[in-house]
VEXNU-104416 format. One record per residue (C-alpha): residue number from 1; residue in one letter; x, y, z. Coordinates in pm, 1 decimal. Layout:
BEGIN
NUM, A, X, Y, Z .
...
END
This chain:
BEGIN
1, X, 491.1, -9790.7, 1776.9 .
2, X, 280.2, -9688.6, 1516.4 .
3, X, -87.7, -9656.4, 1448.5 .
4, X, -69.2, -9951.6, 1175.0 .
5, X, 100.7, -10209.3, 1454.2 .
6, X, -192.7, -10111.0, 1715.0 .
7, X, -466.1, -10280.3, 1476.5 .
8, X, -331.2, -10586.9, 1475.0 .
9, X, -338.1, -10608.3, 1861.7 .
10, X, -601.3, -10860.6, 2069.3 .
11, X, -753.1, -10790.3, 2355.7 .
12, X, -685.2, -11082.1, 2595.3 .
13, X, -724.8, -11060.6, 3009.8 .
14, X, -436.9, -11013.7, 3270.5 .
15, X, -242.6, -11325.3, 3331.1 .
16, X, -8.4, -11230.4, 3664.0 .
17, X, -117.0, -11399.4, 3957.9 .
18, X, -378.9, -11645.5, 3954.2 .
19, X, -632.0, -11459.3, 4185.8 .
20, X, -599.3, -11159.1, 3951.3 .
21, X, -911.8, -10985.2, 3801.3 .
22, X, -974.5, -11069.3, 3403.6 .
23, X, -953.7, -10716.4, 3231.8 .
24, X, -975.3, -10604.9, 2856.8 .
25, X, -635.2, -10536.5, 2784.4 .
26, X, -469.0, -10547.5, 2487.2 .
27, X, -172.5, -10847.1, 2518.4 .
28, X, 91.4, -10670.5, 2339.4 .
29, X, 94.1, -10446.9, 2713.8 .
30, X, 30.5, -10769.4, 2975.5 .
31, X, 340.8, -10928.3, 2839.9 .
32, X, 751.2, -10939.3, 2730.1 .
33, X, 811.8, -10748.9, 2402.6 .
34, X, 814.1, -11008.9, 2085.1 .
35, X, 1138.2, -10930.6, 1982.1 .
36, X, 1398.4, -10938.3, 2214.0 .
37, X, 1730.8, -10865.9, 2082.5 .
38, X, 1957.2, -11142.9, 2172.0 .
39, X, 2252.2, -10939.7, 2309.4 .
40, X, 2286.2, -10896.8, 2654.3 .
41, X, 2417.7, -10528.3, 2746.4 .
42, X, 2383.2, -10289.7, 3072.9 .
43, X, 2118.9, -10139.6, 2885.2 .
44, X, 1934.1, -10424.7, 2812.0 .
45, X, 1976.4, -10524.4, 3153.8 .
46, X, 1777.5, -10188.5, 3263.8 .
47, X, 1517.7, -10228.8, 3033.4 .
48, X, 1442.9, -10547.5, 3165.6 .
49, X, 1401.4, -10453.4, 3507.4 .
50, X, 1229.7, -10183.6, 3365.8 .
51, X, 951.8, -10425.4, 3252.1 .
52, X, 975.6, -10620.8, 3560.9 .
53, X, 858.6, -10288.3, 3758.6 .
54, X, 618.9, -10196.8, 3517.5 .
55, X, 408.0, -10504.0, 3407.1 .
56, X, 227.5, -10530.0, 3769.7 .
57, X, 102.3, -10174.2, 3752.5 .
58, X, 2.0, -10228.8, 3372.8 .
59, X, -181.7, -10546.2, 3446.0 .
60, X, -404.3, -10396.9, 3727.5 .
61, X, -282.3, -10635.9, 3970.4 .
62, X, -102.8, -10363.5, 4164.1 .
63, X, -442.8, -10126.4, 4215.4 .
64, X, -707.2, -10222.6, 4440.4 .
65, X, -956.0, -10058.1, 4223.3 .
66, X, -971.3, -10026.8, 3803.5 .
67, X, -1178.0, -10035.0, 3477.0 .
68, X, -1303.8, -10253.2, 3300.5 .
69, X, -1040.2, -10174.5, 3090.5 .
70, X, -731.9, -10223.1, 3377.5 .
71, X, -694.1, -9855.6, 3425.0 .
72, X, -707.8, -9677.4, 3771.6 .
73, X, -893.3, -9365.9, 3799.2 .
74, X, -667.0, -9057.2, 3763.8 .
75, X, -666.2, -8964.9, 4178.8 .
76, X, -730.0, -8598.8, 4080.4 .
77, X, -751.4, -8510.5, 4457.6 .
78, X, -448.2, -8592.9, 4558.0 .
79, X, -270.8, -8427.3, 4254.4 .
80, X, -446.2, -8123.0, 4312.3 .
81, X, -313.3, -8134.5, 4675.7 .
82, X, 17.0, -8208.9, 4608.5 .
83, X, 30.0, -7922.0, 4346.3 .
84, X, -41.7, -7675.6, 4622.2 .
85, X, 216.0, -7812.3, 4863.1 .
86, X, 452.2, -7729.6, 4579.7 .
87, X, 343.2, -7371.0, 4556.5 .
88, X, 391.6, -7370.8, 4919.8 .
89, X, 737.3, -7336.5, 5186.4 .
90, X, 942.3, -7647.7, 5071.1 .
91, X, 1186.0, -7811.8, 5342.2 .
92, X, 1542.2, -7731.3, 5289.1 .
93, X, 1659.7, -7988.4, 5035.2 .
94, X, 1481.9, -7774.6, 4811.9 .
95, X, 1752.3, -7485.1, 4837.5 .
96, X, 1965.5, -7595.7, 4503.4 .
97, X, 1650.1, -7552.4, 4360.3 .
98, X, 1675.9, -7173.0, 4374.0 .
99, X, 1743.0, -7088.2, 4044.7 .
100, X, 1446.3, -7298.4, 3911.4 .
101, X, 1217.2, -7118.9, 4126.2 .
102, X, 986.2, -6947.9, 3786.3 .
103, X, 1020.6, -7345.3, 3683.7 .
104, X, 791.3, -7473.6, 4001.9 .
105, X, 567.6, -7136.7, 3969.0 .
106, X, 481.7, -7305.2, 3582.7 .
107, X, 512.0, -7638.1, 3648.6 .
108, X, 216.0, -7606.8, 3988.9 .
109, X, 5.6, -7372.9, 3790.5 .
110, X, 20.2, -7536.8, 3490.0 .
111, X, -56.4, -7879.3, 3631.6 .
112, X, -338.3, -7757.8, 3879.6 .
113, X, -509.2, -7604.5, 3518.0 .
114, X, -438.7, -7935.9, 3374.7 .
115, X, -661.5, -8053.8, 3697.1 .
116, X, -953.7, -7832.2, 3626.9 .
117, X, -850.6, -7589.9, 3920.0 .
118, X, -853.1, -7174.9, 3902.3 .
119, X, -520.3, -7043.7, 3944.2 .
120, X, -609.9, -6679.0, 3952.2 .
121, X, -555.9, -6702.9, 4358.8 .
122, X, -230.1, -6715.7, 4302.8 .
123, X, -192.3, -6400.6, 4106.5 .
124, X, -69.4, -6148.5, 4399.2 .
125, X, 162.4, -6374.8, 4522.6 .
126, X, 333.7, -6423.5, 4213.6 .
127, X, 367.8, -6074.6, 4109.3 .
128, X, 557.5, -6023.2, 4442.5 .
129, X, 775.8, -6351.0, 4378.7 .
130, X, 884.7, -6287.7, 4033.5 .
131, X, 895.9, -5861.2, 3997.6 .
132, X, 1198.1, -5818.2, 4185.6 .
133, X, 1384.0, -6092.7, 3977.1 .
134, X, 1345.5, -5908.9, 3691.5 .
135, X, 1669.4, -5743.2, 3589.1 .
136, X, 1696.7, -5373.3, 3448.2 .
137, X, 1858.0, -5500.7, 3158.6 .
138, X, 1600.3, -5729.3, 3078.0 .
139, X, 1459.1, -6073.3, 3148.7 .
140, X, 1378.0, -6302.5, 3468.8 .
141, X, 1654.5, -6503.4, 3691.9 .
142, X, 1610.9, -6783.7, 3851.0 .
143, X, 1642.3, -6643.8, 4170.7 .
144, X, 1678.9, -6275.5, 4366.6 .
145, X, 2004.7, -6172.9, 4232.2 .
146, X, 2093.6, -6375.7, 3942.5 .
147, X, 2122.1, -6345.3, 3589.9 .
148, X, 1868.1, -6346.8, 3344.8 .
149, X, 1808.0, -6674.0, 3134.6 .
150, X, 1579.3, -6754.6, 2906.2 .
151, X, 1461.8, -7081.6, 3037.9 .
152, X, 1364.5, -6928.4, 3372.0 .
153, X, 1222.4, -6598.8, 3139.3 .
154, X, 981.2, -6822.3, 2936.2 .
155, X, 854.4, -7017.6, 3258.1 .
156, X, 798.0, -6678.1, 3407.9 .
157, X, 622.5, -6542.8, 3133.2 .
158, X, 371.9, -6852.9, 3089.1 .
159, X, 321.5, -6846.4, 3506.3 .
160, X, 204.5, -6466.1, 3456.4 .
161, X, -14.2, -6575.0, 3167.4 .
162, X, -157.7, -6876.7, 3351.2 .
163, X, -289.1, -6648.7, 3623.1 .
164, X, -356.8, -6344.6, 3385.7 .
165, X, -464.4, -6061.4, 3461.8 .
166, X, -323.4, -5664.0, 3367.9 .
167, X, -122.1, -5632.9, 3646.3 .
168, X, 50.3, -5979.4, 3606.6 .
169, X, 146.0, -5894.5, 3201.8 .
170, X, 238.4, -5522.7, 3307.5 .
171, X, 508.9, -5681.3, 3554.7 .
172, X, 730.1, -5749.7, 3214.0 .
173, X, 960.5, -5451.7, 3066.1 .
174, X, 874.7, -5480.4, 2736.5 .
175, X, 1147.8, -5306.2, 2650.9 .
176, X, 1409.4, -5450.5, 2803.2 .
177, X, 1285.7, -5781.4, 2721.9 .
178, X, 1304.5, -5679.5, 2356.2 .
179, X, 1670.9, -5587.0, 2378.6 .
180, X, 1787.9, -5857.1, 2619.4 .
181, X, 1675.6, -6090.9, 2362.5 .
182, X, 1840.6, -5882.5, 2106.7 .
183, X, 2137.2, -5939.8, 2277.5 .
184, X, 2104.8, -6295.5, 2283.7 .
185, X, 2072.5, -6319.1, 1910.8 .
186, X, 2386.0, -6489.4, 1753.0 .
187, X, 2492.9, -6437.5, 1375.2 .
188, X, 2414.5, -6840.0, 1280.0 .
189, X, 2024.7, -6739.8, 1358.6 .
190, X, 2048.5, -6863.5, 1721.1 .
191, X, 1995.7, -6797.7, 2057.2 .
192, X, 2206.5, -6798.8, 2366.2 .
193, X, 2036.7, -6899.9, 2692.3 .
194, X, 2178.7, -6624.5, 2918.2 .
195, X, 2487.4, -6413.2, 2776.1 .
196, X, 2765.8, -6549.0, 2721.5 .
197, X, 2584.9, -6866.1, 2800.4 .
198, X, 2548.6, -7152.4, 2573.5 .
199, X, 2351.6, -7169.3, 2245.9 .
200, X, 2092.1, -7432.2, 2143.0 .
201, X, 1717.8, -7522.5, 2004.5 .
202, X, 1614.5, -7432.4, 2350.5 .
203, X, 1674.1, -7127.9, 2304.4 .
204, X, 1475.9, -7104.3, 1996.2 .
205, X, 1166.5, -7204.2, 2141.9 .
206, X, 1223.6, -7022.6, 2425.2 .
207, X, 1231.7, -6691.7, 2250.1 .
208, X, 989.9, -6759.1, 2011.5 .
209, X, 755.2, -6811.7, 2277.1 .
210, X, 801.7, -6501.4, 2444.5 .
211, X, 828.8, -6287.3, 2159.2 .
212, X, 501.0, -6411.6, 2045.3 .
213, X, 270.4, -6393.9, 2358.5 .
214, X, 409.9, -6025.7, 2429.9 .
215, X, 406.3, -5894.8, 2127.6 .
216, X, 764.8, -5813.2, 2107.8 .
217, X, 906.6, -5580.3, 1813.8 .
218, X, 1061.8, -5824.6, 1550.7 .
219, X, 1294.8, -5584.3, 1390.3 .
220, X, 1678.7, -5644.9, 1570.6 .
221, X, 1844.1, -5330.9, 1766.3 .
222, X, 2152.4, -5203.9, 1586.8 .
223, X, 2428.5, -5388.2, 1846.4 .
224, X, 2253.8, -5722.2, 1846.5 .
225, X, 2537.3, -5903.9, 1748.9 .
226, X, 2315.1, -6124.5, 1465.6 .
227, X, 2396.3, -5815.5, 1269.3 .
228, X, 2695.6, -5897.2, 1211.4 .
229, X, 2570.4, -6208.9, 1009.8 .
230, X, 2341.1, -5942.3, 831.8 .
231, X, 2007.1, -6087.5, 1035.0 .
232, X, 1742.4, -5806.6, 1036.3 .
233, X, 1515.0, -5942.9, 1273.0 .
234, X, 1499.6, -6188.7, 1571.7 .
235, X, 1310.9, -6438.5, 1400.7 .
236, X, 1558.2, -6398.1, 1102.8 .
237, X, 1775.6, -6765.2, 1023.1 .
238, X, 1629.6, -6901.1, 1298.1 .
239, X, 1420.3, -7156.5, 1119.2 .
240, X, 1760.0, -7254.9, 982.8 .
241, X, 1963.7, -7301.1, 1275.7 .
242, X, 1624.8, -7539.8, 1385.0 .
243, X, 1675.9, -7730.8, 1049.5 .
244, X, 2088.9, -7791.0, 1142.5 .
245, X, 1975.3, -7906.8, 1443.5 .
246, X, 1806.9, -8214.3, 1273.0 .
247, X, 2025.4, -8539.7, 1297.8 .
248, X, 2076.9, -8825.5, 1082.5 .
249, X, 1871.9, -9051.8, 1274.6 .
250, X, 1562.5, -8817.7, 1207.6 .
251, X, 1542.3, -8655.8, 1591.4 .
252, X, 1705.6, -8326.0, 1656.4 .
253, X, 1940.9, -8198.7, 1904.5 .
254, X, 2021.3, -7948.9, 2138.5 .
255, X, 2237.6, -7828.0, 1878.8 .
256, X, 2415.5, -7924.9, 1561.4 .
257, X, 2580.2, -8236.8, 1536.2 .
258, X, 2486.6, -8394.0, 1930.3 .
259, X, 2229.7, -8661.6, 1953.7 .
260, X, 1893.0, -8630.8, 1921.5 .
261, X, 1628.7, -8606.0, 2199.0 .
262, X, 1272.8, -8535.1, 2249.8 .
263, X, 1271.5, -8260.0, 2457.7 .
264, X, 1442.2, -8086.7, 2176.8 .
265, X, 1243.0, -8253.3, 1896.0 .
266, X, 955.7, -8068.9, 2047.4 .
267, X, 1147.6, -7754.0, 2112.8 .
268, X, 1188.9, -7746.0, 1715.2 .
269, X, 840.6, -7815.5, 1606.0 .
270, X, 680.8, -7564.8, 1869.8 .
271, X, 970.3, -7294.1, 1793.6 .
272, X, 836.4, -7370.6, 1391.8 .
273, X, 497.5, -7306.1, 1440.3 .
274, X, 569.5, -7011.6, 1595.0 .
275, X, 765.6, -6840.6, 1305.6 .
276, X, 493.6, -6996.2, 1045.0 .
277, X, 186.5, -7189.5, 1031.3 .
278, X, 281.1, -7560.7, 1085.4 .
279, X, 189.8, -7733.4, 785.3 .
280, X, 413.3, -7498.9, 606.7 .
281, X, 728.1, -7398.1, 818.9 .
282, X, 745.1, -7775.6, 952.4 .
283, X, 805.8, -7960.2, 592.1 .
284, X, 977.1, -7671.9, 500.8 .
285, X, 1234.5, -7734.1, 711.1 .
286, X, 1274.7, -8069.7, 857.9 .
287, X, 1241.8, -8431.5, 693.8 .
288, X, 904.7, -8531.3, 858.8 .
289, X, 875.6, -8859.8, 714.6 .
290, X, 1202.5, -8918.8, 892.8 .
291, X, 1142.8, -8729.6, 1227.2 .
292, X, 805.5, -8953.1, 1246.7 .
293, X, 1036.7, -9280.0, 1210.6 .
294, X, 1227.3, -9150.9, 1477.6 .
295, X, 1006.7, -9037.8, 1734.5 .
296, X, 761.3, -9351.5, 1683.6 .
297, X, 1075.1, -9527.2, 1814.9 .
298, X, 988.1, -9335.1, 2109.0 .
299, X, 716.9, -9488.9, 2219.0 .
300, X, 753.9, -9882.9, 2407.9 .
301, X, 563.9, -10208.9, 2438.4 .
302, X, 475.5, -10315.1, 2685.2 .
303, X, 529.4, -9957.1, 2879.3 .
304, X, 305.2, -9769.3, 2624.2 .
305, X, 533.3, -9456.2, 2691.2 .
306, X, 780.0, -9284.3, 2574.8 .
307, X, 1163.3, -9236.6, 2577.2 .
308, X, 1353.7, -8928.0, 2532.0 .
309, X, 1650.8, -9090.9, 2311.0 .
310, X, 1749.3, -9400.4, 2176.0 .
311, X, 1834.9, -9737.2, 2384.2 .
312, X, 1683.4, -9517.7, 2678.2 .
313, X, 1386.7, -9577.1, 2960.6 .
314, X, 1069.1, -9457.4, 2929.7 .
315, X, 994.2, -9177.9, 3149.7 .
316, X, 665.2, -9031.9, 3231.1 .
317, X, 818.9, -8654.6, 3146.0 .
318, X, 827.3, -8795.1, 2774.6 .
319, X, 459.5, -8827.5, 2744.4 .
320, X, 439.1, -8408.5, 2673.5 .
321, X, 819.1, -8392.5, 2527.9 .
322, X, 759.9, -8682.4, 2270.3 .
323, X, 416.6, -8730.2, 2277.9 .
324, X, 303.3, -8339.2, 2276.9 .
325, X, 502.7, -8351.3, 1903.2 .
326, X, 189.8, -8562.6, 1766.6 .
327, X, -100.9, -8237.3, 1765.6 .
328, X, 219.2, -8071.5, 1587.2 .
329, X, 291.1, -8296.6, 1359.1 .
330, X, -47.4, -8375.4, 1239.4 .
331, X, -116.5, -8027.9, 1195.3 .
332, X, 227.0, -8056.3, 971.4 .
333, X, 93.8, -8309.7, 728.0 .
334, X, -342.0, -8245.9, 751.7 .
335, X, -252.7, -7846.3, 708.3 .
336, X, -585.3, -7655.9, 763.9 .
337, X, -941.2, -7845.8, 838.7 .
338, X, -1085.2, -7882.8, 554.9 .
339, X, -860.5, -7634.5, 304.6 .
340, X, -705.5, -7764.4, -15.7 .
341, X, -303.8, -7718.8, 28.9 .
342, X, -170.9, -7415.5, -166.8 .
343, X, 146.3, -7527.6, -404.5 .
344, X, 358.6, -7327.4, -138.0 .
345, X, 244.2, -7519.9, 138.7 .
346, X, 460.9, -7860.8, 72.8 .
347, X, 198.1, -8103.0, 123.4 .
348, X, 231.9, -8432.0, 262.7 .
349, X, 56.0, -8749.6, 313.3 .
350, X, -278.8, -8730.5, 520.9 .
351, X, -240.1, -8860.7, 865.7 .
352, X, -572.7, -9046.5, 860.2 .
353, X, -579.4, -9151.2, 1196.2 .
354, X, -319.0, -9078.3, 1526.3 .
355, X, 59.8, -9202.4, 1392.8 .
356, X, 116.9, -9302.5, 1791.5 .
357, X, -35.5, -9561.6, 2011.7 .
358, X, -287.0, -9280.7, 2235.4 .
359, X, -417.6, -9607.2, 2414.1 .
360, X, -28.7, -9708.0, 2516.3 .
361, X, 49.8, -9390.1, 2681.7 .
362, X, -292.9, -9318.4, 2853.7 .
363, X, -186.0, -9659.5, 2954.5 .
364, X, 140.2, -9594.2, 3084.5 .
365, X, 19.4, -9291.0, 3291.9 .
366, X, -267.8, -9415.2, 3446.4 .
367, X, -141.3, -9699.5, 3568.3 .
368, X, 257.4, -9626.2, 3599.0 .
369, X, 289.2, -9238.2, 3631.6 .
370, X, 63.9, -9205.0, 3932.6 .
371, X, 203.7, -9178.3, 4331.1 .
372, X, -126.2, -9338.4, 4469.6 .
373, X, 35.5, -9284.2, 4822.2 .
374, X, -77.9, -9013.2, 5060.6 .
375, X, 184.0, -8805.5, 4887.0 .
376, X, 1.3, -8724.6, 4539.5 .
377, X, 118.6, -8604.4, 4264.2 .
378, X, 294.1, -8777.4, 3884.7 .
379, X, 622.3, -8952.3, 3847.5 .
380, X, 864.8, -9094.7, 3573.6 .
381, X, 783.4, -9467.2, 3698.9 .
382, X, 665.6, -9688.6, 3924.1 .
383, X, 1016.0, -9677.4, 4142.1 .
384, X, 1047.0, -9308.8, 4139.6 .
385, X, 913.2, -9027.3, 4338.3 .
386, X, 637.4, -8789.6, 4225.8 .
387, X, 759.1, -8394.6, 4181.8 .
388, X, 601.2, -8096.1, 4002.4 .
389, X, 801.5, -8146.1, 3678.9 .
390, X, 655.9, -8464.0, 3602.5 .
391, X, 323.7, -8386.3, 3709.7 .
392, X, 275.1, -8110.7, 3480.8 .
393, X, 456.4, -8294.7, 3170.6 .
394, X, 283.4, -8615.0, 3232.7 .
395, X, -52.8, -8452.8, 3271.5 .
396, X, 12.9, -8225.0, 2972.0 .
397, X, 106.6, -8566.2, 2768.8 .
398, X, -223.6, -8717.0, 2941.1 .
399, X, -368.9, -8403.4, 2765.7 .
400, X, -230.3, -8477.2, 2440.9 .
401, X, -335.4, -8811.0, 2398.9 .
402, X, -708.7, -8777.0, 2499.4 .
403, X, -784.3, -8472.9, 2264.2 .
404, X, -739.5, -8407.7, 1884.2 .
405, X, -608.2, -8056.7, 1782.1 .
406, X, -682.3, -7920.7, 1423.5 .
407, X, -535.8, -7599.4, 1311.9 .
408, X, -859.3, -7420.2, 1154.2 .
409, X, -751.7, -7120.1, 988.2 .
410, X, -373.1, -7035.2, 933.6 .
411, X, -195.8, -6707.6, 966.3 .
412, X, -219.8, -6540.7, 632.0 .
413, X, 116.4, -6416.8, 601.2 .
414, X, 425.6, -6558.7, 836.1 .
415, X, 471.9, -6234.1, 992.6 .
416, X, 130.5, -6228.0, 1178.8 .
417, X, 318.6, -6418.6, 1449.7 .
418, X, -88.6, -6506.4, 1638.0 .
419, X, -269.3, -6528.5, 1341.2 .
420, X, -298.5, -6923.5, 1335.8 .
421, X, -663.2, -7061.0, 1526.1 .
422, X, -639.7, -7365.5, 1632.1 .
423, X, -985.1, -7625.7, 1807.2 .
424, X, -937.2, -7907.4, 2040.2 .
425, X, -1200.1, -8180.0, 2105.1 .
426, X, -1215.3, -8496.4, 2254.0 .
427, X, -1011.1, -8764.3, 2023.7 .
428, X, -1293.8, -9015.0, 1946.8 .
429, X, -1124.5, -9331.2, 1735.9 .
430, X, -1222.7, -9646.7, 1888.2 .
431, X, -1350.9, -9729.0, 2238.1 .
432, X, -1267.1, -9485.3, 2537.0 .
433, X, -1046.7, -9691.3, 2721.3 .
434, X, -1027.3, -9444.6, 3034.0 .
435, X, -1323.9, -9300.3, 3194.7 .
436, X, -1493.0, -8959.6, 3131.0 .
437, X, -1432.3, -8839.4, 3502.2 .
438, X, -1078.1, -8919.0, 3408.3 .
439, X, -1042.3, -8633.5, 3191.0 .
440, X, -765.7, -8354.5, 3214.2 .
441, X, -843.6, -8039.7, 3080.0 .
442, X, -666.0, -7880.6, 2758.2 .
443, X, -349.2, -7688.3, 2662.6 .
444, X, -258.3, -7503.7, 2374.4 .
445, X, 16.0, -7788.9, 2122.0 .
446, X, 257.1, -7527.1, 2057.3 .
447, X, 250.5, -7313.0, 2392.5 .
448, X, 141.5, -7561.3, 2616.5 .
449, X, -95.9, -7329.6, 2871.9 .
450, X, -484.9, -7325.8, 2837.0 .
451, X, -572.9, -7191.3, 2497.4 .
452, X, -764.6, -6916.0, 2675.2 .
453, X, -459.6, -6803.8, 2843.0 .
454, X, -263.7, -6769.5, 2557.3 .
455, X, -542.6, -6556.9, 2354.3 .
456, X, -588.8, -6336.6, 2679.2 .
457, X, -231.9, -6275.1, 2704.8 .
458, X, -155.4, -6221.1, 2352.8 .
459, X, -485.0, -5983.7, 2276.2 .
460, X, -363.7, -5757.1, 2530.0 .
461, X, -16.9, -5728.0, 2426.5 .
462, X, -198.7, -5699.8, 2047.4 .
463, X, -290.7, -5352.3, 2118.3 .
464, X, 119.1, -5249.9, 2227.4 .
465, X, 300.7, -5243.2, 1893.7 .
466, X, 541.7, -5053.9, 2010.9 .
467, X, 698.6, -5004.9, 2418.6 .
END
């Protein structure tokens, strides 16, 4: 749903129930989609129901209190409080959950920042959670015991960054970090997830994270088995395996040749912005024009969120995974504020104003995305619970959609991996359809912790070029 379809839209007041208050909101999100395709299939049959759930939330008629604009006030409170219950002794349902344990530790943190709330509290109790699952031969489990991954090694690294500190970056063995990822480092440019384990653009982002915020070596060990491929260095083909991981409908995959989905799309974009500026690795090595097409599919009227694939549901957890690609892409195509594109830089179009429908998904997560029960906390729609996943990607996605991102100065040479500065401010296009108390705080596009966090983190590793 594009920026050029949102002009044409009307502001017209809510029309279910006849006692319902009159709001200003657009019709294209109080009503049935125009086009309806004809066919009846099971998926079809979901999205309608779909609709059916959503439209009451969407009109206002399902909150006792809202805007002038139909939006309920983000209950920032409640959130907050269910955050900490999180970080707290969960019942025993919770015990499959073991080897996502580093994934709650970001998710809380990252969502009470999100909220406006200090994490640093948390800082001792951390370090004693997540030291002893740190193996000797490098990387973080999932739980005491288990095997390193680098999923669970990326959310423990950003967890230790969100409550900074010395002792909370000392807890990571540089060097075994360093040659655990070696290790993982296949000869197509890849990464595995664990060893052994499977391969994909996860993995890519994953790394590139990590490697970047610590400061890690970029030069491969000698038995890294990338060698083999001749691969020099950890970052080396990897922008290539990101671009085979592109599909033919414009999205990109876990991994060559499976369908696209957002999750990954993001994965890709964050992963390229990492190895290079991103208005110079991006066009470099995807089709933009046709990832845009693709992931403004994404985004649904009347829901005003996003879906992770095609012919799927929107789900709250979308509004960071598709919609925290938008600050990334933009970057891609405005390249520097106010800098005249070098000829290496493979310009494209201007995006003069946001290429997604901000209004739709503040929309969607105001009045959709938000457990207004006792219980707190975000969810992936009106029928589903709230948990700490959603809550930190739909805040994060909240995030996205109420600030503008420009990248100020780029790196001036690829291989000064933290050389890009980036500056966030309030997006200001239009009227402000939510209010100011309303207002999440800010996280980095490409790292997706405070900006602060990721400058503290990374200046301290800056002065550790070697173990």
């Amino acid at each position: 749903m594009a920026a050029a379809t949102a002009q044409t839209w009307s502001d017209s007041p809510s029309q279910v129930g006849s006692d319902a208050p009159e709001y200003s909101i657009p019709s294209l999100f109080t009503s049935d989609p125009p086009i309806r395709d004809t066919l009846e299939t099971g998926s079809s049959r979901v999205q309608d129901a779909t609709l059916d759930e959503c439209l009451p939330f969407l009109t206002g008629y399902q909150h006792s209190e809202c805007n002038a604009h139909g939006l309920p006030h983000l209950d920032r409170g409640r959130h907050i409080n269910f955050l900490h219950k999180q970080l707290g002794k969960l019942p025993g349902a919770f015990t499959s959950a073991d080897p996502s344990r580093p994934w709650f530790f970001y998710w809380c943190l990252a969502g009470l920042s999100l909220l406006g709330e200090d994490v640093a509290p948390y800082r001792e109790r951390l370090i004693e959670t997540v030291r002893p699952m740190q193996n000797a031969l490098g990387g973080f489990a999932g739980g005491f015991g288990q095997t390193s991954h680098l999923a669970t090694t990326y959310a423990t690294v950003l967890a230790l960054a969100l409550v900074g500190g010395d002792e909370a970056y000392d807890v990571v063995d540089r060097r075994a970090m360093w040659r655990w990822l070696c290790s993982l480092k296949q000869p197509d440019g890849g990464f595995q997830m664990a060893l052994g384990g499977e391969e994909d653009v996860r993995g890519a982002y994953c790394a590139s994270v990590i490697i970047s915020l610590l400061n890690l070596p970029l030069d491969l060990s000698p038995d890294s088995p990338a060698c083999s491929a001749g691969h020099t260095g950890l970052f080396t083909g990897l922008a290539e395996y990101v671009r085979r991981c592109q599909t033919y409908e414009g999205g990109v995959s876990a991994k060559p040749g499976v369908e696209a989905h957002g999750a990954y799309a993001f994965c890709a974009l964050g992963c390229l912005s990492i190895i290079d500026s991103p208005h110079r690795a991006i066009p470099r090595y995807l089709d933009v024009p046709l990832l845009i097409s693709w992931l403004s599919s994404r985004q649904y009227a009347p829901e005003g969120g996003f879906s992770g694939r095609t012919n799927k549901l929107v789900d709250g957890c979308y509004s960071h995974w598709v919609g925290g690609c938008w600050p990334l892409i933009e970057a891609a195509l405005n390249g520097p504020r106010g800098a005249a594109a070098n000829p290496g830089d493979h310009p494209l179009p201007r995006a003069m104003e946001s290429l997604s429908s901000r209004d739709g998904l503040i929309r969607y997560i105001l009045s959709c995305c938000q457990d207004q029960s006792r219980r707190g906390g975000m969810r992936d729609k009106p029928s589903k619970y709230s948990d700490a996943y959603h809550t930190c990607y739909v805040l994060s996605g909240l995030s996205a959609a109420q600030h503008k991102w420009d990248l100020v100065t780029p790196r001036a040479h690829e291989s000064i991996v933290a050389g890009d500065v980036w500056t966030v401010s309030p997006y200001m296009e239009g009227e402000q359809i939510f209010d100011e108390e309303d207002r999440v705080c800010t996280v980095h596009p490409v790292y997706v912790i405070p900006q602060h966090k990721v400058e503290e983190i990374q200046s301290y590793f800056a002065t550790k070029s070697g173990f």
